[in-house]
C-alpha positions as semicolon CSV with decimal commas, in nm:
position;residue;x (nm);y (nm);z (nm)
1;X;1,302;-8,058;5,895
2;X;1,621;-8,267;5,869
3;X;1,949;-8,225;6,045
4;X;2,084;-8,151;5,630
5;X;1,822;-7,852;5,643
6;X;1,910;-7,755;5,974
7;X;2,255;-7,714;5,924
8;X;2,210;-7,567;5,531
9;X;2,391;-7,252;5,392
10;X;2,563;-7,092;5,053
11;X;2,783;-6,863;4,950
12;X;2,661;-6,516;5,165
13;X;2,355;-6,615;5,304
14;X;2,139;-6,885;5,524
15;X;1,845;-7,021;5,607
16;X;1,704;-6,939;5,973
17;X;1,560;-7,298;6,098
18;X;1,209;-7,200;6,217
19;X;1,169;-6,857;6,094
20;X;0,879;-6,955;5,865
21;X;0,773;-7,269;6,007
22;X;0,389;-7,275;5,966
23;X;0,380;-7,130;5,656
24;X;0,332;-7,221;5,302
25;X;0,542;-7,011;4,988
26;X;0,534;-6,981;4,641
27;X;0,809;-6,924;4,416
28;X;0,778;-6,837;4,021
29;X;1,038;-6,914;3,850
30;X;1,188;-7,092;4,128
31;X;1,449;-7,414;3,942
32;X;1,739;-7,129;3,884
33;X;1,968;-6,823;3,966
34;X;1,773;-6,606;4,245
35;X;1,457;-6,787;4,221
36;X;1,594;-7,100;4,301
37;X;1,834;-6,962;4,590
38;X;1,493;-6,783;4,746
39;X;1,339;-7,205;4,726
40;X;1,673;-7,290;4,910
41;X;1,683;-7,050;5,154
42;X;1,260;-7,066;5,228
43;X;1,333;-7,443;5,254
44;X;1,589;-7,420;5,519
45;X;1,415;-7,176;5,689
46;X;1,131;-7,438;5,800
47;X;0,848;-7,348;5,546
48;X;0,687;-7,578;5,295
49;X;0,778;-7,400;4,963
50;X;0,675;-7,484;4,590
51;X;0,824;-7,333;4,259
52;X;0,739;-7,315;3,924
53;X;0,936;-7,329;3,664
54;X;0,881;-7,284;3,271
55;X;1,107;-7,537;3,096
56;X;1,434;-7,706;3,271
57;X;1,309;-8,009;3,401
58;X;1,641;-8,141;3,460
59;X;1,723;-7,840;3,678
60;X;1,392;-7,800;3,900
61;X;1,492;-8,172;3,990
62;X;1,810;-8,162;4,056
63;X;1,659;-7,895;4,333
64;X;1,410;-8,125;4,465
65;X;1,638;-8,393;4,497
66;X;1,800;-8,161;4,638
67;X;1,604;-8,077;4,926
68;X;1,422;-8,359;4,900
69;X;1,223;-8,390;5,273
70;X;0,892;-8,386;5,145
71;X;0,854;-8,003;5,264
72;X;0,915;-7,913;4,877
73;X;0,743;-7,970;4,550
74;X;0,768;-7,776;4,190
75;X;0,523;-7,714;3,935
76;X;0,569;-7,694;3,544
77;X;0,352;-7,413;3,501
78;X;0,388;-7,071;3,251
79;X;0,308;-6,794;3,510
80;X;0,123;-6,586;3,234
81;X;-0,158;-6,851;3,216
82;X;-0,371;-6,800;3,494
83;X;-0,626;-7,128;3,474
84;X;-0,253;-7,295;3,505
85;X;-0,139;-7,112;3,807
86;X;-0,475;-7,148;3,979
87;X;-0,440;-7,506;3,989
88;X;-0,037;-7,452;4,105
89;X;-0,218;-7,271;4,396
90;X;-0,482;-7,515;4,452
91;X;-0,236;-7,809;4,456
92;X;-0,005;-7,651;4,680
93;X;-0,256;-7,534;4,957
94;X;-0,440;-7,898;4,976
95;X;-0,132;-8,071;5,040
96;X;0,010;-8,155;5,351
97;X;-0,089;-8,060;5,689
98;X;-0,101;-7,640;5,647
99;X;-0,344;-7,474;5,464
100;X;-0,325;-7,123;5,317
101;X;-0,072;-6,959;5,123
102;X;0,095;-6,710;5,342
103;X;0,450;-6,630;5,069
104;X;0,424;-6,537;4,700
105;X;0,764;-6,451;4,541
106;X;0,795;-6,331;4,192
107;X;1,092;-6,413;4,051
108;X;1,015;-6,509;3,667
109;X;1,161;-6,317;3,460
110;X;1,387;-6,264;3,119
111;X;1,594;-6,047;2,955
112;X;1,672;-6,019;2,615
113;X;1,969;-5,790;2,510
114;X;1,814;-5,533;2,235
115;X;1,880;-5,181;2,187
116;X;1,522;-5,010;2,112
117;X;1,648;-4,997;1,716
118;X;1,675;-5,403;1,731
119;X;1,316;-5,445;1,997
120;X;0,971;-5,524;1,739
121;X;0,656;-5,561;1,883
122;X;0,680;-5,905;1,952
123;X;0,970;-5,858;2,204
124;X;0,839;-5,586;2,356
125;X;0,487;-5,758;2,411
126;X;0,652;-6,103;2,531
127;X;0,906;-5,929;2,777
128;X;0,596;-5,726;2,912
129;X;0,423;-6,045;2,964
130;X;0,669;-6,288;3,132
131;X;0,768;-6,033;3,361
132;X;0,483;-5,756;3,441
133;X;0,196;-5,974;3,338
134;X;0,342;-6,290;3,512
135;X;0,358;-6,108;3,828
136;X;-0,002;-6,027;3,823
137;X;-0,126;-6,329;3,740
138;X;0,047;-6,501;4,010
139;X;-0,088;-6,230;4,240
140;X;-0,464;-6,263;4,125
141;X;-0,396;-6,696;4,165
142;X;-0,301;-6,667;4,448
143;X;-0,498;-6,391;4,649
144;X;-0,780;-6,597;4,730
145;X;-0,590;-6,864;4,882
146;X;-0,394;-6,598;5,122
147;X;-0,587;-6,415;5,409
148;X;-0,244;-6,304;5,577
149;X;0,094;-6,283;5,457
150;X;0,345;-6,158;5,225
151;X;0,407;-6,100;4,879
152;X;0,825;-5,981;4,754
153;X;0,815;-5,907;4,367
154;X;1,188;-5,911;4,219
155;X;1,285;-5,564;4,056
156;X;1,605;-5,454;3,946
157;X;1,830;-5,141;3,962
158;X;1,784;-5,129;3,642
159;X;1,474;-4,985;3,714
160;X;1,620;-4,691;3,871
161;X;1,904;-4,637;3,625
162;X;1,801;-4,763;3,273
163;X;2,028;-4,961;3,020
164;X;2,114;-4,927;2,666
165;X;2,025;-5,288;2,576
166;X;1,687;-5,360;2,759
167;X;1,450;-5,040;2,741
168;X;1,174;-5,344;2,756
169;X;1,344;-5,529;3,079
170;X;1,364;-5,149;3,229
171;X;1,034;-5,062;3,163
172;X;0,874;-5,409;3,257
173;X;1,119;-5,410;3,646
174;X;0,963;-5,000;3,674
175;X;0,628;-5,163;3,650
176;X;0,668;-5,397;3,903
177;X;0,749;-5,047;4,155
178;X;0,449;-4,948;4,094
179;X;0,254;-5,256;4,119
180;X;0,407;-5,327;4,477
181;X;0,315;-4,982;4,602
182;X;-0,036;-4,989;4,461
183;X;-0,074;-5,319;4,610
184;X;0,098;-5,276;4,951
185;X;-0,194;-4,981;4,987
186;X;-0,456;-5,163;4,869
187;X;-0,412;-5,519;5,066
188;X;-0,285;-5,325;5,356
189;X;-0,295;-5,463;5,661
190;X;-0,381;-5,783;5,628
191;X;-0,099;-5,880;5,328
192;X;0,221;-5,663;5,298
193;X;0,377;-5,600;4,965
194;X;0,767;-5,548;4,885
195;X;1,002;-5,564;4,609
196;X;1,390;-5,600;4,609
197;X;1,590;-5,430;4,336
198;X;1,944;-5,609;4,261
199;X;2,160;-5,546;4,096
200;X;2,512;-5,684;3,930
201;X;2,432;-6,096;4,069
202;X;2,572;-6,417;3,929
203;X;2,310;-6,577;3,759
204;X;2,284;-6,622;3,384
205;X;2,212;-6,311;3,302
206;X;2,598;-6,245;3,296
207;X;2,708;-6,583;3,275
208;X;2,868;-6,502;2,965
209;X;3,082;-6,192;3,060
210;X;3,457;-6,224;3,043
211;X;3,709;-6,150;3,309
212;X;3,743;-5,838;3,229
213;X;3,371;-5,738;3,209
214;X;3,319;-5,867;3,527
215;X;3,605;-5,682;3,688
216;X;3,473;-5,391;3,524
217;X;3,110;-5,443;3,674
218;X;3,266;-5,468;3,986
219;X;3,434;-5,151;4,003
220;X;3,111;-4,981;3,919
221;X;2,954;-5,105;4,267
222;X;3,044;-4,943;4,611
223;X;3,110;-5,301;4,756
224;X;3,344;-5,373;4,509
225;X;3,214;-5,712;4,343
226;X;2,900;-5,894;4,192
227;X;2,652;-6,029;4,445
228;X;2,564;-6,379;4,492
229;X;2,194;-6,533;4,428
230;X;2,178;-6,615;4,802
231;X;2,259;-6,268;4,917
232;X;1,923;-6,182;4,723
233;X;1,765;-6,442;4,878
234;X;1,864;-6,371;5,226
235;X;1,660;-6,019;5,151
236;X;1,407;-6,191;5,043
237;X;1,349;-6,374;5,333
238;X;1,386;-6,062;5,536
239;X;1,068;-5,894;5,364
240;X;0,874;-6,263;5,390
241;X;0,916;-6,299;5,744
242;X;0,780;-6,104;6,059
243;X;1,137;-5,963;6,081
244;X;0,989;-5,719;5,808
245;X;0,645;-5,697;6,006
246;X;0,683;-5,288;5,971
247;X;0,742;-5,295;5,618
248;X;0,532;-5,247;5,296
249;X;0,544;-5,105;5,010
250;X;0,914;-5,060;5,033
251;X;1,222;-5,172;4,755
252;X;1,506;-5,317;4,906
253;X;1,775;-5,219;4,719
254;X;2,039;-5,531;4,713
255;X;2,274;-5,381;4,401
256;X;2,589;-5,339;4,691
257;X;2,484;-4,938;4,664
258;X;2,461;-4,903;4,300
259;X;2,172;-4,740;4,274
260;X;2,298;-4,436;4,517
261;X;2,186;-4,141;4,344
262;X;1,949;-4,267;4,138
């Protein structure tokens, strides 16, 4: 790694230099907001990492210009499509100088603000899709490519406390609990399976609050303010690594204690 990667951190979190040196990781949905902090902080932290992204070119550059030491390369791939992300996977483990893939992170995801009056069919289908069904079809791509490792699916507290504009988001992020605790019993011990749960973060999905909304949000957390992308990611590197070697099947919660109670 470079001196630049070395040396890298942002905004409540950092990479560890060496921590997953060896090791090959795959991001969906990797070229923004917590997906693309997870790429930063997997790339300082010595591994080779690739992403996928959907649609924003311009973006998933700009982050492999970026970090541009050769340890990193992105994919323009829709995680639903399987026969696409089986050639992401086969790309990724026959280049450079490590083979396997020993990190999958699932971090694709959207969000569309409905109340269940305004959700048709068609939402409801395409939310379930992009984010329950894109999370198993990464896992099934990339499964026979891994023989050890681990595997962090995003969630969000959400799941735990429901919303009045996103039954579909909530039910889709519940789905993913129980995906990571089937699967944490089922790969057990070989591959270890975790999810993180955020909650209020600074990504797009509130990019469009006012001042006031946001101080409002705020005061509804324990800590007092919105979380940052990288304090996700710093989690997220946490359940990747051996510092998490006792862990599976577990939800880290990363809302600032939000979900208490729930």
């Amino acid at each position: 790694m470079t001196g630049r990667m070395l040396t890298y951190q942002c905004d409540g979190g950092v990479g560890i230099p060496g921590l997953l040196r060896g090791r090959k990781v795959l991001v969906t949905g990797g070229s923004r907001g917590i997906g693309a902090s997870v790429v930063r902080a997997c790339a300082a932290s010595s591994a080779q990492v690739g992403f996928t992204y959907i649609e924003n070119d311009d973006a998933a550059s700009v982050l492999v210009d970026e970090l541009g030491d050769g340890s990193l390369r992105s994919f323009r791939s829709d995680t639903t499509d399987e026969t696409s992300m089986r050639s992401v996977v086969k790309d990724l483990d026959g280049s450079g100088d490590i083979r396997g893939i020993h990190g999958l992170v699932c971090c694709a995801g959207i969000y569309n603000r409905r109340s269940f009056k305004e959700l048709g069919p068609d939402d409801w289908a395409r939310t379930m899709r992009v984010n329950l069904e894109g999370a198993y079809t990464a896992i099934r791509s990339v499964l026979p490519n891994m023989k050890r490792g681990s595997i962090v699916l995003v969630s969000s507290q959400i799941a735990f406390r429901g919303t009045r504009h996103g039954a579909d988001y909530a039910a889709s992020k519940a789905g993913i609990l129980g995906l990571t605790r089937s699967l944490a019993l089922e790969l057990a011990p070989d591959i270890r399976v975790n999810a993180v749960s955020p909650g209020f973060i600074d990504t797009d999905l509130i990019s469009s609050d006012t001042p006031e909304k946001r101080r409002e949000r705020g005061k509804e957390v324990p800590l007092g303010r919105v979380g940052s992308p990288m304090e996700v990611a710093s989690g997220v590197l946490y359940l990747l690594s051996d510092l998490s070697s006792y862990s599976t099947g577990t939800t880290l919660d990363m809302s600032g204690g939000l979900t208490m109670g729930h």
